[in-house]
C-alpha positions in Angstrom: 7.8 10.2 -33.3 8.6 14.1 -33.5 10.6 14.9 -36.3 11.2 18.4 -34.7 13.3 16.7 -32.3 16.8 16.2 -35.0 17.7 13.2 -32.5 19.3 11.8 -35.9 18.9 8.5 -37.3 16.5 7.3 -40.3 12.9 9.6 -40.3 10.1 7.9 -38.3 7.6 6.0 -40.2 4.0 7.3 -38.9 2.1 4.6 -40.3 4.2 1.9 -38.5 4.9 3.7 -35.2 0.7 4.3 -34.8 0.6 0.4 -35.8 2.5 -0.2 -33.0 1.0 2.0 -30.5 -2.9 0.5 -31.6 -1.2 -3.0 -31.1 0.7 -2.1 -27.7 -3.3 -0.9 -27.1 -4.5 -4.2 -28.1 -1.9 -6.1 -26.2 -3.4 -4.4 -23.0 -6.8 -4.6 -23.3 -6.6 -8.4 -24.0 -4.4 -8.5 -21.2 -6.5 -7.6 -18.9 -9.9 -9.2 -20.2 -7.7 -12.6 -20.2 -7.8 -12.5 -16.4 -11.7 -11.9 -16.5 -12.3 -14.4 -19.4 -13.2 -18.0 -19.2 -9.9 -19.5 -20.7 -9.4 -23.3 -20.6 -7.7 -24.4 -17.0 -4.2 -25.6 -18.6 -2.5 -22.9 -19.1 -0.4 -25.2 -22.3 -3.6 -25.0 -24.0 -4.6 -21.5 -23.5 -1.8 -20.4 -25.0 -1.3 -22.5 -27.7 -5.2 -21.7 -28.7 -4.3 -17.9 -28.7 -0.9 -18.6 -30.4 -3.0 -20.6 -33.0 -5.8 -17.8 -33.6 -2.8 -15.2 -33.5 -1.4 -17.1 -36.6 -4.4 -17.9 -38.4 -5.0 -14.1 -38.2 -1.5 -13.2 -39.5 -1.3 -15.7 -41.9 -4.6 -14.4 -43.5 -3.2 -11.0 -43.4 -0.2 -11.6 -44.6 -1.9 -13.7 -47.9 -4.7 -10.6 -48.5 -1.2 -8.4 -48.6 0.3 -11.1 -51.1 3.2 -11.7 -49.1 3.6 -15.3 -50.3 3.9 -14.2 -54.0 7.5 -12.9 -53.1 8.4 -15.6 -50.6 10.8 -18.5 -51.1 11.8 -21.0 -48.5 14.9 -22.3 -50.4 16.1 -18.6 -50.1 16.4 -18.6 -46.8 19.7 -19.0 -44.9 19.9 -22.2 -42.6 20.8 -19.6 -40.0 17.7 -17.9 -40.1 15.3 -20.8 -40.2 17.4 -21.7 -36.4 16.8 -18.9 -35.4 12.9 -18.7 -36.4 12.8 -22.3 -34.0 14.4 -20.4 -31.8 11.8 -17.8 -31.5 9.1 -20.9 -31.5 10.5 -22.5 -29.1 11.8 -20.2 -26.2 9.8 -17.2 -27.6 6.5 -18.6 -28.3 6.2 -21.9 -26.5 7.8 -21.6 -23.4 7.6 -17.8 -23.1 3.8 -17.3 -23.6 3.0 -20.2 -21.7 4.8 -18.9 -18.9 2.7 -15.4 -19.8 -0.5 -17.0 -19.8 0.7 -18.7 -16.5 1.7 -15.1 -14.6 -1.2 -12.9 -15.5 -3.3 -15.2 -13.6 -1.1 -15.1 -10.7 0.0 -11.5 -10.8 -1.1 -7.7 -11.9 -0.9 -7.2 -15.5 0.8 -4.0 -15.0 3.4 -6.0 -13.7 3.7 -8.9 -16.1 3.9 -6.4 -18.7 6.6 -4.5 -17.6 8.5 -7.6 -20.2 7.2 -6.0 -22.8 9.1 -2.8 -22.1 12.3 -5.2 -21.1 12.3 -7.0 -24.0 13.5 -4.1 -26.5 15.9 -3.5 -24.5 17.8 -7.0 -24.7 17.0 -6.4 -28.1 18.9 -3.3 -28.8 21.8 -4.4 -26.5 22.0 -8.0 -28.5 22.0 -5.9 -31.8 24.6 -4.1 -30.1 27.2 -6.2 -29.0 26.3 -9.4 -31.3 24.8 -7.9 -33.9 27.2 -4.9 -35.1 24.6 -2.5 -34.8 24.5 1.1 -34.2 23.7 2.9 -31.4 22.1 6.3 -32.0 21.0 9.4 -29.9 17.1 8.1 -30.3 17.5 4.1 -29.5 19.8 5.3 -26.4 17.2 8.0 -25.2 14.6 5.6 -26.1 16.1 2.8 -23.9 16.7 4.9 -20.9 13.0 6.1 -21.4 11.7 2.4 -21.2 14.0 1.2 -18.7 12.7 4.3 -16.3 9.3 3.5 -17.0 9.9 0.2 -15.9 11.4 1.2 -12.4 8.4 3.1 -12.3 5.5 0.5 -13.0 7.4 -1.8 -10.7 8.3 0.4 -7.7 4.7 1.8 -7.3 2.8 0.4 -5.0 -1.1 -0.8 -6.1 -3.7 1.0 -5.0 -5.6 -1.5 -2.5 -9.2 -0.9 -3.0 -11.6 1.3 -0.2 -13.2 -1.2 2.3 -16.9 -0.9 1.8 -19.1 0.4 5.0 -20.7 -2.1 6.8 -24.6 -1.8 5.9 -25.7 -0.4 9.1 -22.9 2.6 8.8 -23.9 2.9 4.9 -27.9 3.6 5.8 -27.2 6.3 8.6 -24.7 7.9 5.6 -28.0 7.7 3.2 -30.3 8.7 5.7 -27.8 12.2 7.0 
């Protein structure tokens, strides 16, 4: 977010990079409370109750912002409403089930890590489909995520301490 940095490209926008960072927060806090949380047993229906509450929640937002007083469906292309059932289907639907599915069968650090991936298909789609530039900051930035992920994948977790047995624990106490 430095500005100091002259990596070129259109100035930062503070207010939407911090929204990003409190929602990356957010994202990872649920994330781990979902494994601790009593969630319905199918999976389908876990996630299509916290894609439901996700959208009630934006759509409110979005109406308290008066969004819809600018929006008109018949504007939009027939290209962009495929690609919005696009992003339902394989983005929403099948990908978040399969999310809901995988954090309770691995580590959320882990399962996370697609977060970080995802940008990244993003930028190189824009790229190479989309005609979009590539600047000093998105390629930095890319490198950046795509370390971090080598990182969060490669460590090993930390296996927790075996407790003393209770007869070794009192003769600790009692020393």
């Amino acid at each position: 977010m430095s500005r100091s940095l002259n990596l070129g490209g259109a100035p930062i926008d503070r207010v939407g990079a911090l929204a990003l960072i409190v929602a990356s927060m957010s994202w990872s806090v649920a994330s781990s409370l979902a494994r601790k949380l009593p969630l319905p047993p199918s999976k389908v229906m876990s996630s299509g109750a916290q894609m439901l509450a996700g959208g009630m929640f934006l759509a409110l937002t979005a109406a308290a912002l008066g969004e819809f007083r600018s929006f008109h469906p018949w504007t939009v292309s027939r290209a962009a409403w495929l690609s919005l059932l696009y992003l339902i289907v394989a983005g929403s639907i099948i990908g978040f089930t399969a999310y809901v599915w995988l954090i309770h069968h691995q580590s959320p650090t882990k399962v996370g890590t697609y977060a970080y991936v995802n940008p990244v298909v993003a930028v190189l789609v824009g790229y190479f489909l989309g005609g979009e530039a590539l600047g000093l900051r998105t390629i930095l930035g890319t490198l950046f995520v795509l370390i971090s992920v080598v990182v969060i994948t490669m460590t090993p977790a930390k296996k927790p301490e075996a407790a003393l047995p209770v007869e070794d624990a009192t003769e600790v106490v009692g020393s």
